[in-house]
C-alpha positions as CSV (number, residue, x, y, z in Angstrom):
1,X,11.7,-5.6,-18.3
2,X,8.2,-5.3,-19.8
3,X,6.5,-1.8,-19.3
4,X,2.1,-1.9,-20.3
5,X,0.2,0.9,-22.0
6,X,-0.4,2.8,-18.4
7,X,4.0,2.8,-17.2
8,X,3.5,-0.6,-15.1
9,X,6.6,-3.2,-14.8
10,X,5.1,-6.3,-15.7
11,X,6.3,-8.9,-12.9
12,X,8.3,-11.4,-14.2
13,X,7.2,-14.5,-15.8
14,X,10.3,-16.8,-15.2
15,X,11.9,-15.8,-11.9
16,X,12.7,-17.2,-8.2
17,X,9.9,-16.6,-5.5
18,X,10.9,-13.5,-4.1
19,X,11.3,-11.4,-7.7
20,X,7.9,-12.8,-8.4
21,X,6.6,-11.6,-5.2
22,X,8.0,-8.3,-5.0
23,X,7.3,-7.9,-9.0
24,X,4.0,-8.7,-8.3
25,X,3.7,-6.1,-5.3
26,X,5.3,-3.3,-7.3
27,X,2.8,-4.1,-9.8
28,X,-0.1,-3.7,-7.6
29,X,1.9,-0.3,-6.4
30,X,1.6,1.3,-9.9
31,X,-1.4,0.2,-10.6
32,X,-2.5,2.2,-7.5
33,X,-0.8,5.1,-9.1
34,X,-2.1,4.8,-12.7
35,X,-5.6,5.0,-10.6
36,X,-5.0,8.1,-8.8
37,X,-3.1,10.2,-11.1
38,X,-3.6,13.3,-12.3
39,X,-6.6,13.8,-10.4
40,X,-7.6,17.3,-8.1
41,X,-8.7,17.4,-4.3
42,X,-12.4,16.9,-5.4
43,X,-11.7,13.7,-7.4
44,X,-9.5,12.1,-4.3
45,X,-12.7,13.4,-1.9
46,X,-15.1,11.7,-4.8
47,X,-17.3,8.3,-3.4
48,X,-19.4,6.0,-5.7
49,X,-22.6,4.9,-4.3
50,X,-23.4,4.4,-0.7
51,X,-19.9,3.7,0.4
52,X,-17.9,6.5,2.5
53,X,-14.5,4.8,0.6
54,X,-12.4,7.4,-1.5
55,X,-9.2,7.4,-3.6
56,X,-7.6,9.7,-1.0
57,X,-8.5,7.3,1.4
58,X,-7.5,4.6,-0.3
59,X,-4.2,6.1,-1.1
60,X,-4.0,7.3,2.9
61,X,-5.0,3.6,4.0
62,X,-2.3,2.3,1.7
63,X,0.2,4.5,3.5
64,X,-0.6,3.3,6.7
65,X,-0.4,-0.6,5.9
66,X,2.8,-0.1,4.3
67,X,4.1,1.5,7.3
68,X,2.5,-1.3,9.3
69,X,3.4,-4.3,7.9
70,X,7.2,-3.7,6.7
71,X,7.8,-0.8,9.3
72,X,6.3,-2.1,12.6
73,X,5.5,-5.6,12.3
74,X,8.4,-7.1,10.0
75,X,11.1,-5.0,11.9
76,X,9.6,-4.0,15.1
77,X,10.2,-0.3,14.8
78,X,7.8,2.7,16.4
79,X,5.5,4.2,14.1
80,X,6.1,7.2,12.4
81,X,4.8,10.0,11.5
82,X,1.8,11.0,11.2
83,X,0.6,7.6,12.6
84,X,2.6,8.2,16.0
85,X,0.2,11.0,16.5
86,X,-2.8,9.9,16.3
87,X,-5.6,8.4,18.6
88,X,-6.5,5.0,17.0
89,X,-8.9,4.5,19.9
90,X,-11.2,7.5,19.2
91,X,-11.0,6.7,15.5
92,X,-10.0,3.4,14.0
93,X,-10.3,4.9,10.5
94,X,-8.5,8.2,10.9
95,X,-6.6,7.5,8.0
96,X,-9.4,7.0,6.0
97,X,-11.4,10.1,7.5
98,X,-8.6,12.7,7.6
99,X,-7.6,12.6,3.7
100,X,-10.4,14.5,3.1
101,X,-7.6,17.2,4.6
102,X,-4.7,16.7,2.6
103,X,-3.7,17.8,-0.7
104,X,-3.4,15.4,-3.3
105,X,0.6,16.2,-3.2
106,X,0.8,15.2,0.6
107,X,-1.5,12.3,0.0
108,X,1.1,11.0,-3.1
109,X,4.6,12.0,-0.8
110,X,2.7,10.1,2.1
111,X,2.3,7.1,0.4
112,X,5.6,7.4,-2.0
113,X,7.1,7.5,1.1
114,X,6.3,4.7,2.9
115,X,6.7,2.5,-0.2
116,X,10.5,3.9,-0.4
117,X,10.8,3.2,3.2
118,X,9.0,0.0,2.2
119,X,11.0,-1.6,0.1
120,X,14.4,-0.4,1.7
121,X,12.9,-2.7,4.7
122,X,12.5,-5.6,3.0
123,X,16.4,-5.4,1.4
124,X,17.1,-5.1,4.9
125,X,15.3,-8.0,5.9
126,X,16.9,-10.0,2.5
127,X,20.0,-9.0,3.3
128,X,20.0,-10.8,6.9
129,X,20.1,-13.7,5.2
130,X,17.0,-15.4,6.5
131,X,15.3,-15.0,3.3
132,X,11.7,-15.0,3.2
133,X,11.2,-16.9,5.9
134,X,12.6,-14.5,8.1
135,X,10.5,-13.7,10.9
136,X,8.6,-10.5,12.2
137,X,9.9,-9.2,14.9
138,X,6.9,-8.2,16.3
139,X,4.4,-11.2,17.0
140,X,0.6,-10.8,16.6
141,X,-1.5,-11.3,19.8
142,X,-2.1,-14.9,19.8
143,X,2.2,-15.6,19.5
144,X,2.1,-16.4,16.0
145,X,4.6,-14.6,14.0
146,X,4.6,-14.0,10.4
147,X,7.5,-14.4,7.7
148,X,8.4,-11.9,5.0
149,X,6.9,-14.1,2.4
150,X,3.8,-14.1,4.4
151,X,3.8,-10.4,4.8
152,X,4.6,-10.1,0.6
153,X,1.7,-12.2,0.1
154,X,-0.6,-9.9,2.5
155,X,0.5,-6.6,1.0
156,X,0.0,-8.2,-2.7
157,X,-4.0,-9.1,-1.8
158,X,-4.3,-6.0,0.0
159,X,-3.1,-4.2,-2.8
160,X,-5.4,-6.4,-5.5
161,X,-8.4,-5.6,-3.4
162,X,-7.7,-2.1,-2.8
163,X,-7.1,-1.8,-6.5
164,X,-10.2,-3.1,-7.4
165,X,-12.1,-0.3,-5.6
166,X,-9.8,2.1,-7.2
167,X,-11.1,1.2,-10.3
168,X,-14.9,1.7,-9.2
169,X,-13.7,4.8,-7.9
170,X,-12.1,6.2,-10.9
171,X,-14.4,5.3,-13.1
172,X,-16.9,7.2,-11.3
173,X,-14.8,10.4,-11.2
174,X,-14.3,10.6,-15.0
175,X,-15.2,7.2,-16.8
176,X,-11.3,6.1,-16.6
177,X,-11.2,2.2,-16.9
178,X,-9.2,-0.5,-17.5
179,X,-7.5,-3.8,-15.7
C-alpha cells in the first residue's frame, strides 16, 4: 500500500474493478480531508470570488451525498439524521447554507460518519453476492435503477469535482496547494 506526501492511499495500480473503484473513491475521500484540515470556523465559512461555495459546505454537501447515494438509494433505507429533519422544499441547499452553523468538529464527525456508514453499506451490498452490479433498491423517477458500480463511479466524479473546488478554496484561505 502506497501512502503520498499529504497521508493519501494511493489506489491500486494492478487490481480487479471493485479495489480500483473503491481505491479510487477513498482517494478522493482523503484528499477531501488533506483540503479541510486543520483549519478554524472562519476558514470552513471562507468563499473565493463571487461564489457562495465553502469548505464547510463542501464538507456538509459531501455528507449528505454519501448518505444519499449508499444509504437511501443503494439500500433503500430512511434518511438519517440530520437530513430526516429538514425541509428540502423551503431550501434545496440547506446543507450547503447551514454549515455556516456548525463547528468544524461536527462538520468532520458529520461527514466521517457517513463515510463509515458508507463503506459498511457497500460490504453489505458485496457481500450479497450480486457484485457490482447489484441493484439499488430504490429506483429513480423515470424506473431506471442504478448498480453499485454505477453509484462508485458517481461518488468518485462527485468527489473529483468537489475536490477541485476544495483546492480553489484552500488556496484562498491560506495559499495551500497542491494535486
Amino acid at each position: 500500500m502506497a501512502v503520498d506526501e499529504q497521508g493519501r492511499v494511493e489506489p491500486p495500480v494492478a487490481a480487479d474493478e471493485t479495489a480500483t473503484l473503491l481505491g479510487f473513491l477513498d482517494f478522493h475521500r482523503d484528499t477531501l480531508a488533506w483540503k479541510c484540515a486543520g483549519l478554524d470556523a472562519q476558514a470552513l465559512r471562507a468563499t473565493a470570488g463571487a461564489s457562495s461555495m465553502t469548505l464547510g459546505g463542501l464538507i456538509k454537501h459531501l455528507a449528505y451525498v454519501e448518505d444519499h447515494w449508499f444509504s437511501r438509494s443503494l439500500h433503500g433505507l430512511e434518511p438519517s439524521a440530520p437530513w430526516d429533519e429538514v425541509d428540502w422544499g423551503a431550501d434545496p441547499d440547506w446543507e450547503w447554507h447551514s454549515a455556516a452553523e456548525d463547528t468544524p468538529e461536527q462538520l468532520l464527525a458529520l461527514w466521517q460518519g457517513a463515510v463509515d456508514r458508507s463503506r459498511e453499506l457497500v460490504a453489505l451490498a458485496l457481500a450479497d453476492g450480486g457484485g457490482l452490479d447489484t441493484p439499488a433498491r430504490r429506483a429513480w423517477a423515470d424506473g431506471r435503477t442504478p448498480s453499485l458500480r454505477w453509484i462508485l463511479v458517481h461518488m468518485v466524479e462527485e468527489y473529483s469535482r468537489h475536490n477541485g473546488h476544495a483546492d480553489l478554496l484552500r488556496e484562498s484561505v491560506d495559499g495551500l496547494v497542491g494535486e
